[in-house]
N, C-alpha and C positions, 0 to 999 in steps of 0.2 A: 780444846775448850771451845764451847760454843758462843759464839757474838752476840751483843744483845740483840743485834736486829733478826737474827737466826732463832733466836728465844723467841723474840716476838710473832713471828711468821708463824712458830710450833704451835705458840698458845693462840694465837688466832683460828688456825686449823683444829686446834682443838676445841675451842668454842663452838665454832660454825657445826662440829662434827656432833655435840652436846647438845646445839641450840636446834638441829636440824630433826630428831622425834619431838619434840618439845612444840616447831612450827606444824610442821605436820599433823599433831595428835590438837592443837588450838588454832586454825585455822576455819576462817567462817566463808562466807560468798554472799558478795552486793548482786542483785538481782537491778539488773536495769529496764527498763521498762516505755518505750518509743512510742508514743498512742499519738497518730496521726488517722484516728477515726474524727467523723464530724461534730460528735459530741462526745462527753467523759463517758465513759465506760463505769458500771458500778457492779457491786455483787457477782464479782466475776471466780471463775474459778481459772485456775491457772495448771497445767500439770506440764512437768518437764519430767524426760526419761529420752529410755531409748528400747523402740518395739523391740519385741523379741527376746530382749537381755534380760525376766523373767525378775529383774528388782522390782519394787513398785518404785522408782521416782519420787520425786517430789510433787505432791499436791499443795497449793497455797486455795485457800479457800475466803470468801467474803471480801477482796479486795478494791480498790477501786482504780482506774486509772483514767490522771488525767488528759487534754489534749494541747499539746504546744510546748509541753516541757516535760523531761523526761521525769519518771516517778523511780527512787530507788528502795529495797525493800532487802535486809537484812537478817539473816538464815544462819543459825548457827550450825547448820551442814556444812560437810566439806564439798568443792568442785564435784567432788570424781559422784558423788551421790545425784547430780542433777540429768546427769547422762549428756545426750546428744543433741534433742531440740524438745520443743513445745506446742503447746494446743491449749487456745482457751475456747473459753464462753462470756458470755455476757450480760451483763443488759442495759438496755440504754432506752432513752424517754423518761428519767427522771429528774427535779428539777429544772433548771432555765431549759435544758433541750427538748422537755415533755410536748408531747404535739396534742391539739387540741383533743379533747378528753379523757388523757392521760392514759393513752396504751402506748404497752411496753411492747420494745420489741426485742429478739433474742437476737444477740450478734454472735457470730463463728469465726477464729482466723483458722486459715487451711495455707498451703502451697500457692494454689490458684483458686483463681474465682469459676468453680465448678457447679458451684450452683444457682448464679442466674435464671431467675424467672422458675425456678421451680419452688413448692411450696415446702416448707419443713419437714414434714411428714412424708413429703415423696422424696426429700432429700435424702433421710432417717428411717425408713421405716423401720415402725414399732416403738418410735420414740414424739412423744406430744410436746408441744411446745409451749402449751400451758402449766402442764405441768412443771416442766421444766424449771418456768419461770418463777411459777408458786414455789418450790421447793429452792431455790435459787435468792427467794426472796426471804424465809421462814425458815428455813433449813431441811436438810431432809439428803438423802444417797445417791438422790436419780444424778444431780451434774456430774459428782464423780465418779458412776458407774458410766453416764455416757462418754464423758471425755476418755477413759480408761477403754470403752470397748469401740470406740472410735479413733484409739491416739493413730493408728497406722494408716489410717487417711488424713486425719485433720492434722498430721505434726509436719513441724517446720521447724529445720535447724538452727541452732542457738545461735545469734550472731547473724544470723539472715533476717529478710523483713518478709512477714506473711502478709495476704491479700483477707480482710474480712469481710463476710459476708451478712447481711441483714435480713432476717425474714419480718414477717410471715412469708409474703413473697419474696424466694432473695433477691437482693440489690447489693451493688457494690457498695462497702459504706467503709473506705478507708484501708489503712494498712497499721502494723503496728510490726514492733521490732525489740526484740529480747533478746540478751547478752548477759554472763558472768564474769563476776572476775575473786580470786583471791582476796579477802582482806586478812590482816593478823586478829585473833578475838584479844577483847581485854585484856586477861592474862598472861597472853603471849606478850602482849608489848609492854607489862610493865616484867617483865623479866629478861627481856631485853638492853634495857637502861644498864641493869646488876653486871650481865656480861659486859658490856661497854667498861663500865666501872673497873670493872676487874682487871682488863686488858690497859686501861689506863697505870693504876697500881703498877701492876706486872714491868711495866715499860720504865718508869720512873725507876 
């Protein structure tokens, strides 16, 4: 005959074995977000993946980040969907950090700072950086056709910290640093509590 604490061990293992597609299949990812540029970052596009691996990644689009405290941003994707590292865009020059006459300028994080002192367009060719920024601003395909056909230069592993770059002419303007982690979605954790419950009962 079996002991209660023998019992218990069984139905715990059996829960955890229950509860375990259940985590899996509602399981979301906080996106964290390290903006140690000079000023906030706005209208940014963000894509996470991984070259080659023929998924599309994750694209987050119209975001903002700020500088001095991290920004978190919540994805009802799982991990395994965001791949390997990231690449943004940006833009920066709006509100308090606006320089006198209000131009904008397009910020890049990359691995290193590669493009010092060259202009956007010789950075990119075939890519404008007005445009950019208009569509960036009002919407429109070009960021996320550039980030996508530029991730295999400009991406930087998740959990490492990229070097950004400022044009027109680039200038270093800062670093920033992106990491994931698991959280449980809603659902997941109010069915949670029920197992707990149960294994309570069971034991009594």
């Amino acid at each position: 005959m079996m002991s209660p604490g023998a019992k218990a061990a069984c139905l715990s293992i059996g829960l955890a074995t229950a509860w375990a597609p259940i985590a899996e299949a509602d399981v979301m990812t906080r996106v964290r977000v390290e903006n140690s540029t000079p000023t906030a970052l706005s209208h940014a596009f963000l894509l996470m993946g991984s070259p080659g691996s023929g998924a599309p990644g994750v694209m987050m689009s119209n975001v903002g980040f700020s500088y001095g405290t991290p920004d978190f941003i919540l994805d009802q994707r799982a991990p395994s969907d965001f791949g390997s590292g990231y690449a943004m865009i940006a833009v920066t020059g709006i509100g308090s950090g606006a320089p006198p006459g209000g131009v904008l300028g397009l910020v890049v994080s990359a691995p290193g700072l590669t493009y010092i002192g060259s202009f956007f367009e010789q950075a990119f060719p075939g890519w404008s950086e007005p445009q950019l920024i208009d569509q960036m601003m009002h919407g429109g395909p070009l960021p996320e056709m550039f980030l996508r056909t530029n991730f295999a230069v400009l991406m930087q592993g998740l959990g490492q910290t990229a070097t950004c770059t400022k044009f027109s002419q680039g200038e270093a303007f800062g670093t920033m640093h992106v990491s994931i982690e698991a959280v449980p979605a809603p659902a997941a954790l109010a069915v949670l509590p029920m197992g707990l419950f149960a294994l309570r009962r069971r034991r009594r």
